[in-house]
C-alpha positions in Angstrom: 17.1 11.6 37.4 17.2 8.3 39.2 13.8 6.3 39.5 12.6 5.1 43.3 13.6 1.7 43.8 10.9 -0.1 45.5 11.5 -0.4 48.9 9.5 -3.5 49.6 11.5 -5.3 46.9 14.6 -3.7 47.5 15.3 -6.6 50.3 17.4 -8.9 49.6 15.8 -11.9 50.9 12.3 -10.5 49.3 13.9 -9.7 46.4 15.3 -13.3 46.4 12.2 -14.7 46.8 10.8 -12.6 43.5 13.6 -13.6 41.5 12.7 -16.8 42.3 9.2 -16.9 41.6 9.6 -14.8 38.6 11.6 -18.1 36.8 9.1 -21.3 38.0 5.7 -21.6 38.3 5.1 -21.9 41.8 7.9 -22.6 44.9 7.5 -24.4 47.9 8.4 -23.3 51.0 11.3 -25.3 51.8 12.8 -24.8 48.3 12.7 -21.0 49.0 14.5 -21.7 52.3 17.2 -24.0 50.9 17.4 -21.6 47.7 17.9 -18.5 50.0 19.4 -20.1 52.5 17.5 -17.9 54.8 15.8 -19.3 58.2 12.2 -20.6 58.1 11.4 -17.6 60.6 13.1 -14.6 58.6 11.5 -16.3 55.6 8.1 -16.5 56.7 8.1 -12.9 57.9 9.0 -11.8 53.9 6.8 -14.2 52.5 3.9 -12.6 54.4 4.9 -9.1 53.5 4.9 -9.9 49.9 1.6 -11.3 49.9 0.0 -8.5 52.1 1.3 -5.9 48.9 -0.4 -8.7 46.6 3.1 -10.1 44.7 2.4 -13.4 45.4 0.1 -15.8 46.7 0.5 -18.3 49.5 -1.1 -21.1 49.4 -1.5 -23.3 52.5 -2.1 -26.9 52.7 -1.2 -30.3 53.4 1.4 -32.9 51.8 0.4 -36.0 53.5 0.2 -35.1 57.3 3.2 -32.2 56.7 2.2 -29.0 56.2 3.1 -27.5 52.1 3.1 -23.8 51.5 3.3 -22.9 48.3 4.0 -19.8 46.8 3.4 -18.2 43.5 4.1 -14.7 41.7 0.6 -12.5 40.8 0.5 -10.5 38.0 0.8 -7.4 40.4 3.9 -9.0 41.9 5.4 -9.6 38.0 4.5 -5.9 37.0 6.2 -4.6 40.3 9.3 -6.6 39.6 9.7 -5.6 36.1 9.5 -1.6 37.0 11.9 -2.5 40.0 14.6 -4.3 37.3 14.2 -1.0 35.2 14.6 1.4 37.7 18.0 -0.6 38.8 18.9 -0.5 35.1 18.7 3.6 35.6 21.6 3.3 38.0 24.0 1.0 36.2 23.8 3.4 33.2 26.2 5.6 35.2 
C-alpha cells in the first residue's frame, strides 16, 4: 500500500540539504549551514553520507587561503529525491 520512504533521505537535515540542492546549481558549505541552521560538525557528517550514496558531489578547494566546499546534486541524487517526494505523496493521499 504505502511505498518505503528512503531512509537515507528521510533525515531532516539530509533531506534539507537535498531540497536545497535540488533548487540552485551548486551550494557552499557555509550557505548550507546558515540555510539549515545545523552545526558545521552535524553538517559535515550528512554531507559525507550523501555523497558516499552518490546524491551529490563535494567539491573541495580553496577561496583565497579559506577553505570552500562546495556541493552539488548528481543525477542519482535528483532521481532518488524525486521517488522519495512521490512516495511521501502516497501518504498524504490518506
Amino acid at each position: 500500500m504505502f511505498k518505503e520512504l528512503n531512509p537515507l533521505l528521510h533525515s531532516e537535515l539530509r533531506l534539507a540539504i537535498m531540497s536545497i540542492l535540488i533548487s540552485v546549481e551548486e551550494a557552499d558549505f557555509v550557505y548550507l549551514k546558515d540555510t539549515t541552521k545545523s552545526t558545521s560538525g552535524n553538517l559535515s557528517v550528512q554531507i559525507d553520507k550523501l555523497n558516499e550514496a552518490g546524491y551529490i558531489e563535494v567539491e573541495r578547494g580553496f577561496a583565497g587561503k579559506r577553505t570552500r566546499t562546495v556541493c552539488k546534486i548528481t543525477p542519482a541524487g535528483v532521481k532518488a529525491f524525486g521517488e522519495y517526494v512521490e512516495a511521501l505523496k502516497g501518504y498524504l493521499k490518506l
